[in-house]
C-alpha positions as CSV (number, residue, x, y, z in Angstrom):
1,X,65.7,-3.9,-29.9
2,X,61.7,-3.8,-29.2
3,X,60.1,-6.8,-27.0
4,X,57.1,-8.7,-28.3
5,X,54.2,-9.6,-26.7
6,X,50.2,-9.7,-26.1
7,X,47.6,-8.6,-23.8
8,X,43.9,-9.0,-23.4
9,X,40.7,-6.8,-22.6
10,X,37.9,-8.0,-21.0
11,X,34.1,-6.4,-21.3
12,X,31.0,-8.1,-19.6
13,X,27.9,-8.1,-21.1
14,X,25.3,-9.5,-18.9
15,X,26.4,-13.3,-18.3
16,X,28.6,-12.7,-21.3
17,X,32.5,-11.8,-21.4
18,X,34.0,-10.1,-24.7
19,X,37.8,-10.9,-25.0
20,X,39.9,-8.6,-27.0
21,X,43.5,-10.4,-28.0
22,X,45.9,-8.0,-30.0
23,X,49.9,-8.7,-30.5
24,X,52.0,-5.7,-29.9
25,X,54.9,-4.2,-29.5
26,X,56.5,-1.8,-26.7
27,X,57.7,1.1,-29.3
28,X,56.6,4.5,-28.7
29,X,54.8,4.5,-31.6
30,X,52.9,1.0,-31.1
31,X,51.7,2.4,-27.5
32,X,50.0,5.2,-29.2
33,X,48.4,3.3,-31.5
34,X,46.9,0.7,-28.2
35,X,46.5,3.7,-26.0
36,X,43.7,4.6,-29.1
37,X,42.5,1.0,-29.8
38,X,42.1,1.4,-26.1
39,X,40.0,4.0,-25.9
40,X,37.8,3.0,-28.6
41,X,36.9,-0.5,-26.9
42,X,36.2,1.3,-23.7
43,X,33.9,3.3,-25.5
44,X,32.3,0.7,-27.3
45,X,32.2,-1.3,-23.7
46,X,30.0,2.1,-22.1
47,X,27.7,2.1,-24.6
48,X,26.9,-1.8,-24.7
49,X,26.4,-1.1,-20.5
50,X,24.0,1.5,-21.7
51,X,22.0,-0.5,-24.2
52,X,21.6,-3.4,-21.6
53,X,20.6,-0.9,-18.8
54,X,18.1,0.6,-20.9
55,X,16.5,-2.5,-21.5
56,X,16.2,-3.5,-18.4
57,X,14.3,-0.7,-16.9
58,X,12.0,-0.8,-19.9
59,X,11.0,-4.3,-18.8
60,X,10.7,-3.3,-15.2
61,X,8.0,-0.7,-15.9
62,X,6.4,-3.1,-18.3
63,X,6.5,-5.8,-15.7
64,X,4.3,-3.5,-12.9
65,X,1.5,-2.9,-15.5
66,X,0.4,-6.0,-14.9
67,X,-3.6,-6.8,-12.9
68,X,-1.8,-7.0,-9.4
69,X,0.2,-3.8,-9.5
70,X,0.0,-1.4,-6.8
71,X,-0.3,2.1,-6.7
72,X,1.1,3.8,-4.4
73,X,-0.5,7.6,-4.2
74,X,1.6,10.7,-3.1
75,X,1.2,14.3,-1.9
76,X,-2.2,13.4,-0.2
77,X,-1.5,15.3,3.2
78,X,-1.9,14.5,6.7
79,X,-4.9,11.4,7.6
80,X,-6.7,12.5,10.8
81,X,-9.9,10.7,9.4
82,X,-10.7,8.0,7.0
83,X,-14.4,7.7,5.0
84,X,-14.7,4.8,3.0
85,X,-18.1,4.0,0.5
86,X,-19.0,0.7,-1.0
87,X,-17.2,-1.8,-1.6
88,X,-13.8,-0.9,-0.3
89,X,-12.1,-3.4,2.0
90,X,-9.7,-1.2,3.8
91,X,-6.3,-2.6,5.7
92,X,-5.0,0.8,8.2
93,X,-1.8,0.4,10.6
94,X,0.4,2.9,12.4
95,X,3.6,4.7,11.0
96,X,5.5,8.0,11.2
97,X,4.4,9.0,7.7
98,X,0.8,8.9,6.1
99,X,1.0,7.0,2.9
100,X,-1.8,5.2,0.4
101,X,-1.5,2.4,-1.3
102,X,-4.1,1.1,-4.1
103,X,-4.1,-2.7,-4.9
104,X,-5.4,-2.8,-8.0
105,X,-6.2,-0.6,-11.4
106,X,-7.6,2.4,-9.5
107,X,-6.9,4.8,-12.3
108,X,-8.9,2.3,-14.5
109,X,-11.7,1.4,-12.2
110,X,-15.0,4.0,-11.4
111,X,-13.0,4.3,-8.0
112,X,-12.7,7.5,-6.2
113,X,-9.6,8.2,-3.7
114,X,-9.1,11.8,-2.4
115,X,-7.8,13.9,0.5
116,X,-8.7,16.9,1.7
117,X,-8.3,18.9,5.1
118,X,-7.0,15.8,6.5
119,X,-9.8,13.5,5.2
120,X,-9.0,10.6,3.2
121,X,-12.3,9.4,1.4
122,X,-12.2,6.3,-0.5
123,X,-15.1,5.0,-2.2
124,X,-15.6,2.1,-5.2
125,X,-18.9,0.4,-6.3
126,X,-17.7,-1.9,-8.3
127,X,-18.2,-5.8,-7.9
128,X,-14.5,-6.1,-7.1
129,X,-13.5,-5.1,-3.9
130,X,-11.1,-2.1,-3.9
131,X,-8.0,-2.7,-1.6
132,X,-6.2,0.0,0.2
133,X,-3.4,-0.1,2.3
134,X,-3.4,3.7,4.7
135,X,-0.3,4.1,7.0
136,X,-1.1,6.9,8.8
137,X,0.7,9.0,11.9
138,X,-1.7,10.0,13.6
139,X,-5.1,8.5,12.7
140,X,-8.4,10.0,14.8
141,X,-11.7,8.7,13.1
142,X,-12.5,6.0,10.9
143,X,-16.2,5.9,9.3
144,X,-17.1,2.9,7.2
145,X,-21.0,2.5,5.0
146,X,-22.4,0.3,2.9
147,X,-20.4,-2.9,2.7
148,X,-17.2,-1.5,3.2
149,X,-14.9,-3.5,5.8
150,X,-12.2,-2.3,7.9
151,X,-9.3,-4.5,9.5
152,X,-6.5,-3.1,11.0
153,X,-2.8,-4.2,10.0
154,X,-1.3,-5.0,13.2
155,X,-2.1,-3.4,16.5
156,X,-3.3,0.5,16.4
157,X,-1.7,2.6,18.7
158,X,-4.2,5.8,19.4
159,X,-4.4,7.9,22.2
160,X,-8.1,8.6,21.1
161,X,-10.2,6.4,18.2
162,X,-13.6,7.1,17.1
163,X,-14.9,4.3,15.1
164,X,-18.0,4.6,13.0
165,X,-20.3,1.8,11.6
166,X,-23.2,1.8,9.3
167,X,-25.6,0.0,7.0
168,X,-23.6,-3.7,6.9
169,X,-20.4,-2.3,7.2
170,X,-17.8,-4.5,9.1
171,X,-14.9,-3.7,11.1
172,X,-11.7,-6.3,13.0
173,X,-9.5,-3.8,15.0
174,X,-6.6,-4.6,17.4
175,X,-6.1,-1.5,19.5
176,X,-3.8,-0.3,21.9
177,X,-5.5,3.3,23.0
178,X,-6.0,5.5,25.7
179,X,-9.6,6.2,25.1
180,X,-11.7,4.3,22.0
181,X,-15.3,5.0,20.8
182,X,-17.4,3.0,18.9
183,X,-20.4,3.4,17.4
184,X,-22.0,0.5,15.1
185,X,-25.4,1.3,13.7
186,X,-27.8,-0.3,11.4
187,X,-26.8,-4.1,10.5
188,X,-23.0,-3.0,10.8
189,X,-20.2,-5.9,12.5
190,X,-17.3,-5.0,14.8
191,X,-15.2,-6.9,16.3
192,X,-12.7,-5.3,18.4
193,X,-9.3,-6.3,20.8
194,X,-6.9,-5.4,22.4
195,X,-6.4,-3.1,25.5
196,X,-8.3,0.0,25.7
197,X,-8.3,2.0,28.9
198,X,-11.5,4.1,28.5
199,X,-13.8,2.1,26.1
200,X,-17.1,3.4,25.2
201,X,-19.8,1.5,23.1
202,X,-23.1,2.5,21.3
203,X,-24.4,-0.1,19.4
204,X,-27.8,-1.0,17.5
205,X,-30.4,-3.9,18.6
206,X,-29.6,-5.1,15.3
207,X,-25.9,-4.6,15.2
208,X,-23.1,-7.2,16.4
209,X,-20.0,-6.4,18.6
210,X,-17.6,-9.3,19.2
211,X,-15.4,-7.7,22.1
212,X,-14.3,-10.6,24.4
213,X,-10.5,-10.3,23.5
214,X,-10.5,-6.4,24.5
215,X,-9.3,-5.5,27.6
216,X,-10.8,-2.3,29.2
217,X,-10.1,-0.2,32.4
218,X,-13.4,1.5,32.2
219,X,-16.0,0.2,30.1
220,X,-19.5,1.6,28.9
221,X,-22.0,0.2,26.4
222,X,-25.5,1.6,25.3
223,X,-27.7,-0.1,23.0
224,X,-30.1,1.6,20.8
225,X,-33.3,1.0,20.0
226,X,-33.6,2.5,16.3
227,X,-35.5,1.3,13.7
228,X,-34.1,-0.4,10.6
229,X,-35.7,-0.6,7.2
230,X,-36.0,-4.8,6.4
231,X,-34.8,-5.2,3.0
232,X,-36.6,-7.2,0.1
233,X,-35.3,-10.4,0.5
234,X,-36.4,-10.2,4.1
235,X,-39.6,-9.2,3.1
236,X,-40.7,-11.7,1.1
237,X,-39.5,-14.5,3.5
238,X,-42.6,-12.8,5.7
């Protein structure tokens, strides 16, 4: 005498359940028949998971092409020095590996970001202001023209920093180093914190250095007398 009965199935499908409802009975030949029917809905269950899994890494990529995607650029080496051109504003902080990270379409802009012998130069001219993010180990030199600005992402931890400053460049750096050496020229702007135990500044008559938050040991500061070009505007005020 054979037993009657039924048992259910259940697939999800995102928020979605399937239910599969099928009356059966316990013969041997019955169970072969389920063990099939079985088979078939698990199959059709991996391949819906599939489908759904596809789609939603499609929509992912699609969702990072978007105007505030970064880029985050690979294989650029060791960063002992930094060079940045134009109109770059440039955000650097400490780490135990050297990574770059673009804030906007680089690959689409007349933007150039490159790295070689452990010199990251970075350099955009466009109205918009090209925003990188550099992690970097162990970071020696930073050199900033134009109208470039550099700010530092937390405190900077060096042993030795060289900082360099021209045209109306502008730097805000919180350090934390052994020995740092700055050098703003032209109509360049630093303003620097922190605690510094050897701290030596060179700056231009026509320069400004904001460094009453830094703390130094040993202190020296040398202004410079050198002459700089008056631009147009300035010009035709006189």
């Amino acid at each position: 005498m054979s037993n009657t009965g039924c048992f259910a199935v259940t697939f999800t499908r995102a928020n979605r359940h399937i239910y599969v409802f099928n009356n059966t009975t316990y013969s041997t030949h019955n169970q072969n028949i389920n063990k099939m029917k079985t088979t078939i809905l698990t199959m059709v269950a991996v391949m819906i998971m599939a489908v759904v899994t596809t789609k939603n890494t499609y929509a992912n990529v699609n969702n990072n092409n978007n105007d505030d995607a970064s880029v985050t650029l690979t294989h650029m080496g060791k960063i002992n020095k930094i060079e940045i051109h134009g109109n770059v504003e440039l955000f650097v902080s400490d780490g135990t590996a050297d990574q770059v990270k673009v804030y906007n379409k680089y690959y689409s802009e007349s933007a150039l970001v490159q790295s070689q012998n452990g010199v990251l130069r970075i350099s955009s001219y466009k109205n918009e202001k090209l925003v990188v993010w550099v992690t970097a180990a162990d970071l020696q030199a930073i050199s900033a023209y134009d109208n470039a600005e550099v700010k530092s992402f937390g405190k900077l931890e060096r042993l030795d920093l060289e900082v360099n400053l021209y045209n109306t460049a502008s730097a805000d750096l919180k350090l934390d180093a052994y020995k740092a050496t700055i050098n703003v020229n032209d109509r360049a702007k630093a303003n620097i914190s922190g605690t510094v135990n050897d701290y030596n500044l060179t700056q231009d008559q026509s320069a400004t250095v904001n460094n009453s938050n830094l703390a130094a040991v040993n202190s020296s500061k040398k202004v410079t007398n050198k002459f700089v070009k008056a631009d147009s505007s300035e010009l035709a005020i006189l």
